[in-house]
C-alpha positions as CSV (number, residue, x, y, z in Angstrom):
1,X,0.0,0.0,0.0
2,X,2.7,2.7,0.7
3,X,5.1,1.6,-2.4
4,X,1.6,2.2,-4.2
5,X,1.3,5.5,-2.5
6,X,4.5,6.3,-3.2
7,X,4.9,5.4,-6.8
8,X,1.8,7.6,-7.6
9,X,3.1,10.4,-5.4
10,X,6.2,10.4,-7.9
11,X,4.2,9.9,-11.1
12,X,2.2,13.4,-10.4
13,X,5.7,15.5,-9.1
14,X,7.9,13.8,-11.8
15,X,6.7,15.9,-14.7
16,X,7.0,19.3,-12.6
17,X,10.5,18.7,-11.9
18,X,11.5,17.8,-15.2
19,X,14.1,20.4,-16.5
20,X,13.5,22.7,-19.8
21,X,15.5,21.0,-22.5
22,X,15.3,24.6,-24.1
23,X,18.1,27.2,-23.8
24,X,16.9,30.6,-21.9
25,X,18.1,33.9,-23.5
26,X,17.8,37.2,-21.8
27,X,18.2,40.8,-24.0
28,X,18.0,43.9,-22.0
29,X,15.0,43.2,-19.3
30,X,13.3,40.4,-21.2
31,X,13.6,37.0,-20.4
32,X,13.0,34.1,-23.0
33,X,12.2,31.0,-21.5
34,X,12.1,27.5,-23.4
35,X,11.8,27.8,-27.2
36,X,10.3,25.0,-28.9
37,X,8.9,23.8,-32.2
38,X,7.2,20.8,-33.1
39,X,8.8,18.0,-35.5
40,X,6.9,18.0,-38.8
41,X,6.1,15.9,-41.3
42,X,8.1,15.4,-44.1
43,X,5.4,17.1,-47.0
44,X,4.6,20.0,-44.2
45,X,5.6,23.2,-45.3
46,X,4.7,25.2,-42.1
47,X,5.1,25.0,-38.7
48,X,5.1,26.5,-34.9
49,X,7.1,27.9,-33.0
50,X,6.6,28.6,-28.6
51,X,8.1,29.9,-26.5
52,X,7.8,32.1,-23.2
53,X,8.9,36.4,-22.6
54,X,8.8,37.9,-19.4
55,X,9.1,41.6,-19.5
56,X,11.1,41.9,-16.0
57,X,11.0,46.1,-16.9
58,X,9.6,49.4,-16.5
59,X,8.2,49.8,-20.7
60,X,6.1,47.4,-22.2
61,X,8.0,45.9,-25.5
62,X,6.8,44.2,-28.3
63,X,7.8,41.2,-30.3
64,X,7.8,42.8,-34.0
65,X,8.8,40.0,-36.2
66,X,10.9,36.7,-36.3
67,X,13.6,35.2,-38.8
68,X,14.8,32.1,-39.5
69,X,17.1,30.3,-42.3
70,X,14.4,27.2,-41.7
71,X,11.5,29.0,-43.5
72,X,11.5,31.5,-46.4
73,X,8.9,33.2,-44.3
74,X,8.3,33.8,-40.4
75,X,5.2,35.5,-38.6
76,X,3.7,36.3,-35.5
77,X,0.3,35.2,-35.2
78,X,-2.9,34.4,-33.1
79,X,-5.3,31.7,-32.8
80,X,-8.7,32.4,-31.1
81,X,-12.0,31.6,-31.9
82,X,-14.7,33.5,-34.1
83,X,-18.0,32.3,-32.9
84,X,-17.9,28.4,-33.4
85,X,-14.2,28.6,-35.9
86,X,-10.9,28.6,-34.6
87,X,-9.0,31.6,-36.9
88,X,-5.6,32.3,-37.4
89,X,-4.2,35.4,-38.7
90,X,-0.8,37.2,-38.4
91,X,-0.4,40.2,-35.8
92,X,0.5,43.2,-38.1
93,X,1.6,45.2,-35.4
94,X,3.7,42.7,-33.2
95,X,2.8,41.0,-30.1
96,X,3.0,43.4,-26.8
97,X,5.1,42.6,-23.9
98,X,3.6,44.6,-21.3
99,X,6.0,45.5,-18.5
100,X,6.1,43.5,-15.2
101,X,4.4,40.4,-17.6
102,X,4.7,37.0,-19.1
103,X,3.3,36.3,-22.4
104,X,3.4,32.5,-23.4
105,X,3.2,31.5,-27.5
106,X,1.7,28.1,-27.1
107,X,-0.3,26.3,-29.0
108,X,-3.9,27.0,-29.5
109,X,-2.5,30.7,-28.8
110,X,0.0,33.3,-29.8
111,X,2.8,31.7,-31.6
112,X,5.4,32.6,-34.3
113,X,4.5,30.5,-37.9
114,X,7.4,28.9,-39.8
115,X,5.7,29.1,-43.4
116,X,7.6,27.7,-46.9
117,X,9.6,25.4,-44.8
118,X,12.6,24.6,-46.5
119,X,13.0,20.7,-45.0
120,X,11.1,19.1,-42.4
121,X,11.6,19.9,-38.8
122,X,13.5,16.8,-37.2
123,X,13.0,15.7,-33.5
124,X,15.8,16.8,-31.3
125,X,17.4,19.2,-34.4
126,X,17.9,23.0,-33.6
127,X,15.8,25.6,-35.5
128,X,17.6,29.3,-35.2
129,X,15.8,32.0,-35.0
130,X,16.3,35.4,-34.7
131,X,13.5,37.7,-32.5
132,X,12.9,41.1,-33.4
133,X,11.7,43.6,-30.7
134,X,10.6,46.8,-30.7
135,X,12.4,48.3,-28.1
136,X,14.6,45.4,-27.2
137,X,16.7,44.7,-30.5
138,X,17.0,41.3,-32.0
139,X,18.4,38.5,-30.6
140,X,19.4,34.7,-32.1
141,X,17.6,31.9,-30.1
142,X,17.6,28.0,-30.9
143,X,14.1,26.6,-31.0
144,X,14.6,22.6,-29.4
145,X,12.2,20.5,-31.9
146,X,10.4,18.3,-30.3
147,X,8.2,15.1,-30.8
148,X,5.3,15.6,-33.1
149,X,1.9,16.8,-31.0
150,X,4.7,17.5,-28.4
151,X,3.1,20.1,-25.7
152,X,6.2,21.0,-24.2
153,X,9.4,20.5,-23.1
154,X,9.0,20.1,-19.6
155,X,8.2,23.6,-18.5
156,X,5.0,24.7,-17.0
157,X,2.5,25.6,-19.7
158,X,0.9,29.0,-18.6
């Protein structure tokens, strides 16, 4: 009875203490936490990128655009839904960073698009990718690709 306690005691604490398999970058007072894609298949020609900015500063900032050698195209969009459809469309003015917050791109939510992919995203590869803020400048981050449907990588989705 107690090794069954115990074993289902672990199973609920083992996924909150699993570490971020995702670099964290910091530029100026924003911190980026855990960037991740999902593996794709090999006809895809999109895909998504998450990842997780605190603004730790005074000034909200705003995530402008995104590059990447990956995709002959990159963009920031949103997902949310119109009456009973689920719509996409790209944020022509950035995403905001408002000072003091943390804005998660997940899926089902904000997130930057990889569109024209140039090869398919492989499991455990590296995407780079360059962020573009407003007030913040750019900075290079490696996006971890994970498995295919993946949620995360081990970091508390928000």
């Amino acid at each position: 009875m107690i090794g069954r306690r115990i074993a289902i005691c672990a199973l609920l604490v083992l996924p909150l203490a699993a570490p971020a398999s995702a670099q964290d970058y910091t530029l100026g007072s924003l911190e980026i936490a855990t960037p991740w894609t999902r593996a794709t298949a090999p006809t895809a020609k999109s895909g998504g990128g998450f990842v997780t900015i605190t603004n730790k500063g005074t000034t909200a900032d705003r995530l402008m655009a995104a590059r990447s050698p990956a995709s002959l195209k990159v963009e920031i969009h949103e997902m949310k839904m119109d009456g009973q459809v689920m719509r996409m469309r790209e944020l022509a003015n950035g995403l905001e960073i408002p000072p003091g917050a943390t804005v998660t791109l997940k899926p089902g939510g904000f997130h930057i698009m990889f569109m024209d992919l140039k090869a398919p995203l492989a499991k455990d590869a590296k995407v780079p990718v360059t962020l573009v803020f407003e007030k913040a400048g750019s900075i290079d981050v490696d996006f971890k690709v994970e498995a295919m449907g993946a949620a995360g990588t081990g970091h508390q989705m928000r």
